[in-house]
VOTORMI-823323 format. One record per residue (C-alpha): x, y, z; residue in three letters; residue number from 1. Coordinates in steps of 0.02 Angstrom, whole numbers, m for minus. Layout:
// VOTORMI-823323
<rec><east>X</east><north>Y</north><up>Z</up><type>ALA</type><seq>NUM</seq></rec>
...
// end
This chain:
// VOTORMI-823323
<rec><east>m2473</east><north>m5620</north><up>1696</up><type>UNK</type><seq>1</seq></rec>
<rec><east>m2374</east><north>m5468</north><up>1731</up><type>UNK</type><seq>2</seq></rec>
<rec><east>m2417</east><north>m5334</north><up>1873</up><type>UNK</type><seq>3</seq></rec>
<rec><east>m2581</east><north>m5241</north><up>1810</up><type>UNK</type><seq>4</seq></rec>
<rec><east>m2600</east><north>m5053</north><up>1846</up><type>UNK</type><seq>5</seq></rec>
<rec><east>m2767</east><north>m4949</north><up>1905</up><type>UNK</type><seq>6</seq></rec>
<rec><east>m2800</east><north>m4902</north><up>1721</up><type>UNK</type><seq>7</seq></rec>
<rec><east>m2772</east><north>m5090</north><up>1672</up><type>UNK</type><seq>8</seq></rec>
<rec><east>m2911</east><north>m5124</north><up>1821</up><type>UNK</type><seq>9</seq></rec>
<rec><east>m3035</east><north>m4991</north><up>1774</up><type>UNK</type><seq>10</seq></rec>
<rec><east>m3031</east><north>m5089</north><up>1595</up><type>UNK</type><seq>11</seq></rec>
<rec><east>m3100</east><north>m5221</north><up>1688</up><type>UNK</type><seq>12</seq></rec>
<rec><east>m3209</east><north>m5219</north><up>1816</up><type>UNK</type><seq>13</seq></rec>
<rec><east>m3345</east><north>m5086</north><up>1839</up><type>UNK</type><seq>14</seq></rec>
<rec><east>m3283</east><north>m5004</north><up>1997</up><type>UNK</type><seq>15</seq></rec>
<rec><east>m3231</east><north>m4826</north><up>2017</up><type>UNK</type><seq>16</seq></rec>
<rec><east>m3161</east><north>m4696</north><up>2157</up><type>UNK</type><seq>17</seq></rec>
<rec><east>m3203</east><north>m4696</north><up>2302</up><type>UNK</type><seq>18</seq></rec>
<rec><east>m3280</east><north>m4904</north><up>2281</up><type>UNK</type><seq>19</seq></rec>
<rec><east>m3166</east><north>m4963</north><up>2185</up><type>UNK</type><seq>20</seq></rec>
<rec><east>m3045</east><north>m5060</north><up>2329</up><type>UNK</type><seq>21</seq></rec>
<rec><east>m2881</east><north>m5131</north><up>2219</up><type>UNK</type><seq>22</seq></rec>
<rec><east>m2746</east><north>m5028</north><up>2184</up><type>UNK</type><seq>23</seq></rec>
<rec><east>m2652</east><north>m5126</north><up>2104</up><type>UNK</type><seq>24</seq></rec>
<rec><east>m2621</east><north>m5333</north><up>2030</up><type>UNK</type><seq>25</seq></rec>
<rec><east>m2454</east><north>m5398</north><up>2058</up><type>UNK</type><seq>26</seq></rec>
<rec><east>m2472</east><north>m5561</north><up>1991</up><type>UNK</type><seq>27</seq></rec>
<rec><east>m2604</east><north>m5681</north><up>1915</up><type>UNK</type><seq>28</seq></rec>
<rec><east>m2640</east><north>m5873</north><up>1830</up><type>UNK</type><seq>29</seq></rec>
<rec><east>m2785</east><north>m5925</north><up>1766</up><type>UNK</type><seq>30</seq></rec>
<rec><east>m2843</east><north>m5967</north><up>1956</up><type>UNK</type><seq>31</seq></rec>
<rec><east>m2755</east><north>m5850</north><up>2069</up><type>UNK</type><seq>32</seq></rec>
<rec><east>m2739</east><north>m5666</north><up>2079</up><type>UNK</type><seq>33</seq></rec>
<rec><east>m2619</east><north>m5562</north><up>2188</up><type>UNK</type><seq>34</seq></rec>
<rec><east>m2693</east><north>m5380</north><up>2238</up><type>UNK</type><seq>35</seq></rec>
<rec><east>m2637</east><north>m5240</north><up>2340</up><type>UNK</type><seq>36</seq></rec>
<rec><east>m2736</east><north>m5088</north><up>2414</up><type>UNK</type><seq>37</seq></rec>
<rec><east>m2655</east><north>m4954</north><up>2538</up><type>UNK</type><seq>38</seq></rec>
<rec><east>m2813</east><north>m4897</north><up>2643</up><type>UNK</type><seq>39</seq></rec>
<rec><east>m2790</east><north>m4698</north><up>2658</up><type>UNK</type><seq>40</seq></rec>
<rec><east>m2838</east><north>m4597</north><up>2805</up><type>UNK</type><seq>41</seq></rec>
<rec><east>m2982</east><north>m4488</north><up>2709</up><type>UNK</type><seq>42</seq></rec>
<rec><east>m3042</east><north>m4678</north><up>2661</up><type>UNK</type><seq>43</seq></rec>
<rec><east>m3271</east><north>m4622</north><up>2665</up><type>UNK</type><seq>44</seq></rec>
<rec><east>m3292</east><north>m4792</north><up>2745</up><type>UNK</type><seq>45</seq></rec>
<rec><east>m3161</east><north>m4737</north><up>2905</up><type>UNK</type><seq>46</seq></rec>
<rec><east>m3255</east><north>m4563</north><up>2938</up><type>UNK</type><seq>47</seq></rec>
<rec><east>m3366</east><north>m4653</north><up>3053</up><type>UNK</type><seq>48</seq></rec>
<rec><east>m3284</east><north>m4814</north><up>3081</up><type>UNK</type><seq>49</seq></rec>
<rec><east>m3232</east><north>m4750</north><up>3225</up><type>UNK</type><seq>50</seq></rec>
<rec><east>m3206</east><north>m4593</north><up>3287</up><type>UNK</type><seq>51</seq></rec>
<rec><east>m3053</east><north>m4580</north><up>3383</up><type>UNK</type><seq>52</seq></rec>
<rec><east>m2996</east><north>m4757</north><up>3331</up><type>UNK</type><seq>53</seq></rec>
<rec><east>m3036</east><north>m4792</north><up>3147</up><type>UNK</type><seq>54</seq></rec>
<rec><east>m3033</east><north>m4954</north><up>3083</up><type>UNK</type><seq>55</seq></rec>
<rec><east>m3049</east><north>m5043</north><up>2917</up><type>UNK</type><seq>56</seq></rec>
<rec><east>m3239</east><north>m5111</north><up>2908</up><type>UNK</type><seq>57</seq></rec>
<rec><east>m3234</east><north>m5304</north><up>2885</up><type>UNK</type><seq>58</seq></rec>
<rec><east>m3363</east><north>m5288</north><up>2743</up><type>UNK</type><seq>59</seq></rec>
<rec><east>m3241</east><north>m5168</north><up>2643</up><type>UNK</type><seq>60</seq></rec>
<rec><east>m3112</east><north>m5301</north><up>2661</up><type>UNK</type><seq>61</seq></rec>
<rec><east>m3237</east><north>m5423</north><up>2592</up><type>UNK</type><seq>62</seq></rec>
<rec><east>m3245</east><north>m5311</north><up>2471</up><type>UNK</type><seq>63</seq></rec>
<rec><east>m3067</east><north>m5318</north><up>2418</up><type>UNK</type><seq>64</seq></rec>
<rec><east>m3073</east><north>m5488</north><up>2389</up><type>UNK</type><seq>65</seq></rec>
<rec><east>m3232</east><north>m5488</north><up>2299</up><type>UNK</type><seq>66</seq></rec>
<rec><east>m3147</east><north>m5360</north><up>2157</up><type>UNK</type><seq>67</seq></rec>
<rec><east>m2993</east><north>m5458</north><up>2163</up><type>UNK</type><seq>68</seq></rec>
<rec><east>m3109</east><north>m5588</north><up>2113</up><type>UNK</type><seq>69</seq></rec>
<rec><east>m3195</east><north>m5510</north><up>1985</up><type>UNK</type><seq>70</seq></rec>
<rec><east>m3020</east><north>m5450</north><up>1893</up><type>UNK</type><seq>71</seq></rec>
<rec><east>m2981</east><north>m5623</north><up>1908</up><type>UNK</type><seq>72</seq></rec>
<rec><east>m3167</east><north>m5683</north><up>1815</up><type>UNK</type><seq>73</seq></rec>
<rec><east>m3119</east><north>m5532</north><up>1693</up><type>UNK</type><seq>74</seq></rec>
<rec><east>m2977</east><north>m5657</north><up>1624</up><type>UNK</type><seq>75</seq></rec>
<rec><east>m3095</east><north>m5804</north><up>1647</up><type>UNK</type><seq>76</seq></rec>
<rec><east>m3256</east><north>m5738</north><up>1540</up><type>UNK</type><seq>77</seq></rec>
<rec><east>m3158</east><north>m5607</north><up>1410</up><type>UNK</type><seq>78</seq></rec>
<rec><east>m3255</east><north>m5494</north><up>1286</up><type>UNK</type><seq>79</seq></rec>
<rec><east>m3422</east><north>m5573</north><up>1351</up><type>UNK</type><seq>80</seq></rec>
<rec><east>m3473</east><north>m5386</north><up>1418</up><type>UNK</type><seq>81</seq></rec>
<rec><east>m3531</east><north>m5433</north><up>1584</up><type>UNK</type><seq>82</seq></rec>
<rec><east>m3534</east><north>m5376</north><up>1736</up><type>UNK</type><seq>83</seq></rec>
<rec><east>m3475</east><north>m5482</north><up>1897</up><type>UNK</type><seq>84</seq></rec>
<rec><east>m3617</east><north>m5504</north><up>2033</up><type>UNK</type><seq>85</seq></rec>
<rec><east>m3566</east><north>m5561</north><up>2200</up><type>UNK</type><seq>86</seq></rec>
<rec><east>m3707</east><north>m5719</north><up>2259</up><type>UNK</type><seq>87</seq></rec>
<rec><east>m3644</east><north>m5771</north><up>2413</up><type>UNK</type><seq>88</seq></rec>
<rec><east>m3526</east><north>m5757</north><up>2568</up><type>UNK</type><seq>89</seq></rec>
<rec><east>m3474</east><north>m5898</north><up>2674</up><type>UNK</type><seq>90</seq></rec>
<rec><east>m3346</east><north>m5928</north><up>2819</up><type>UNK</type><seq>91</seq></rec>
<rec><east>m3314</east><north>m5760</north><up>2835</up><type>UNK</type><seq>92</seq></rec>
<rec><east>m3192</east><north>m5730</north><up>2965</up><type>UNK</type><seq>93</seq></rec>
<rec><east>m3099</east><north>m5571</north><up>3040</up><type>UNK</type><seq>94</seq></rec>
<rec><east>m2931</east><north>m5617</north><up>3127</up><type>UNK</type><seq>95</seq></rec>
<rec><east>m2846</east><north>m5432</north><up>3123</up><type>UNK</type><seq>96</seq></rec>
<rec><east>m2905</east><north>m5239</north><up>3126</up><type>UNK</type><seq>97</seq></rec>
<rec><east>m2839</east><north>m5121</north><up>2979</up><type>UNK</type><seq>98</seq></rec>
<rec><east>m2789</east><north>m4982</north><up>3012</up><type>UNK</type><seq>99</seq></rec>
<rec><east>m2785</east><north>m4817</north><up>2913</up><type>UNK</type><seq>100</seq></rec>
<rec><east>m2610</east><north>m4815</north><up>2812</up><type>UNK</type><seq>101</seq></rec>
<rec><east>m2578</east><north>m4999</north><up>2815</up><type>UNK</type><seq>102</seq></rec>
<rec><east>m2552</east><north>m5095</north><up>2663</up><type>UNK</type><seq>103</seq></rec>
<rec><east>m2667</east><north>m5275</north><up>2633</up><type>UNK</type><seq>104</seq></rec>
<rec><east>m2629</east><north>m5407</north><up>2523</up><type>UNK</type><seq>105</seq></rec>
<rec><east>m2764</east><north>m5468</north><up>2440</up><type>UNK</type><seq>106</seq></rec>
<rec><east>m2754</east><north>m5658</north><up>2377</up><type>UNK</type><seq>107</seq></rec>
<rec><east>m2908</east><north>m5765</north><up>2284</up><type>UNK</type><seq>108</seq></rec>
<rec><east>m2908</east><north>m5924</north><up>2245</up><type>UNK</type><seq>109</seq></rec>
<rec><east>m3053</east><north>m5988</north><up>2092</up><type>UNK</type><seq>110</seq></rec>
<rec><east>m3080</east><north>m6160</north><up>2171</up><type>UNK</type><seq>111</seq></rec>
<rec><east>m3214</east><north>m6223</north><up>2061</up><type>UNK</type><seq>112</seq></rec>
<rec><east>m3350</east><north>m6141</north><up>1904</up><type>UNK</type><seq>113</seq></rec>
<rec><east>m3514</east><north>m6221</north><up>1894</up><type>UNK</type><seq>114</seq></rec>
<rec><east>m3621</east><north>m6150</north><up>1744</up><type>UNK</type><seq>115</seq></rec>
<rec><east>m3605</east><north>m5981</north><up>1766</up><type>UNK</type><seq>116</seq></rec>
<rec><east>m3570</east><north>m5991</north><up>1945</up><type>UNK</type><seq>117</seq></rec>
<rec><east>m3387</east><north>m5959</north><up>2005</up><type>UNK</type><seq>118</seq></rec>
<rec><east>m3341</east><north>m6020</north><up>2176</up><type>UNK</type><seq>119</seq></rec>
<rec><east>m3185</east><north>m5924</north><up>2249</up><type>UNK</type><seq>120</seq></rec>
<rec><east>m3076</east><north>m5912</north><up>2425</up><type>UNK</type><seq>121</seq></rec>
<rec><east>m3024</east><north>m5762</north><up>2490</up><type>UNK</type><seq>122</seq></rec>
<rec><east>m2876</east><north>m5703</north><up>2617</up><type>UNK</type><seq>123</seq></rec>
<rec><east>m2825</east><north>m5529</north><up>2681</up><type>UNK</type><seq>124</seq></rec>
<rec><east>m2664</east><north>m5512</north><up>2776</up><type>UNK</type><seq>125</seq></rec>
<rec><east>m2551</east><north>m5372</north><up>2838</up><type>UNK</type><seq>126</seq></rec>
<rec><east>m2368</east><north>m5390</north><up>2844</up><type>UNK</type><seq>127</seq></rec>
<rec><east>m2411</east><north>m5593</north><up>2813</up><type>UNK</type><seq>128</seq></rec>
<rec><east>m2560</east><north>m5576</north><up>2975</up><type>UNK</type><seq>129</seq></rec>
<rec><east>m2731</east><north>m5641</north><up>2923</up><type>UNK</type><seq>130</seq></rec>
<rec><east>m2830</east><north>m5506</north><up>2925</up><type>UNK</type><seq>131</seq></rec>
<rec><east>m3006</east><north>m5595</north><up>2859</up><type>UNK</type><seq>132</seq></rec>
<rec><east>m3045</east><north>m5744</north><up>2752</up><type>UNK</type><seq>133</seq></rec>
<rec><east>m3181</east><north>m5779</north><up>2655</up><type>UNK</type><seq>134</seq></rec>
<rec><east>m3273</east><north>m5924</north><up>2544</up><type>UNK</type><seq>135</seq></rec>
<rec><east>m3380</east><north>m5823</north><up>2394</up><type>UNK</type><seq>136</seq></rec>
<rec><east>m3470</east><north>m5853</north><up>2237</up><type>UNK</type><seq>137</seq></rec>
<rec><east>m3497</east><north>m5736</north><up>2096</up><type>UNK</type><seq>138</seq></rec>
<rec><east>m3591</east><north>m5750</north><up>1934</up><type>UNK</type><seq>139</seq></rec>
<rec><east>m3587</east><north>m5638</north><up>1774</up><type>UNK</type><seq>140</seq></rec>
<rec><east>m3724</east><north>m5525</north><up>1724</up><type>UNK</type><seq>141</seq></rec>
<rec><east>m3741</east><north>m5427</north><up>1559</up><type>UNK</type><seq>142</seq></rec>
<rec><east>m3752</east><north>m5243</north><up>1597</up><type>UNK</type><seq>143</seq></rec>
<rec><east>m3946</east><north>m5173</north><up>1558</up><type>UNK</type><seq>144</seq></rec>
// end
């Protein structure tokens, strides 16, 4: 699949400014997606995280790769109208700090589906540094 812009994503997934953590998909197979998101200085998440020295929360980086992830099930489960619901985190682990203005690369893996259950891997990196990796699970929910 080609690149995907933010429009293209917004189709997708339910996530919207300031939450939704993907700017953009610059490649994806039926198990692997390729994401990109530039954090920005105004970023809510980096008012407080820290003054002085603001860094890139490791749950928002989580985060990333949990909407990669659900782009990816988007492809996986088409016009089945349901939502992605994140079940579980394991392994996570936080190698590098993000800064404010740096660009991640955001890279999931679908390494196995069970039922309704879709077991994914993670990985963050900066200028090819690990930022964080993850194990995760998702399942799909209709929408009430």
């Amino acid at each position: 699949m080609t690149a995907m812009s933010r429009a293209q994503i917004e189709a997708l997934i339910p996530h919207r400014k300031p939450m939704l953590l993907v700017d953009e998909v610059l490649e994806q197979t039926d198990s692997t997606i390729h994401c990109v998101k530039t954090f920005e200085p105004d970023e809510f998440f980096l008012q407080g995280h820290f003054p002085n020295f603001p860094l890139v929360p490791g749950v928002i980086l989580c985060e990333c790769c949990l909407q990669s992830g659900a782009i990816l099930l988007a492809n996986v489960t088409p016009n089945q109208g349901v939502v992605p619901v994140a079940t579980r985190i394991d392994g996570a682990k936080f190698k590098r700090m993000v800064r404010p203005g740096e660009k991640v690369d955001i890279q999931v893996v679908l390494k196995e589906v069970v039922s309704n259950a879709y077991f994914m891997t993670g990985k963050v990196t900066v200028d090819g540094q690990l930022a964080a990796r993850l194990d995760f699970a998702c399942s799909v929910a209709k929408p009430e």
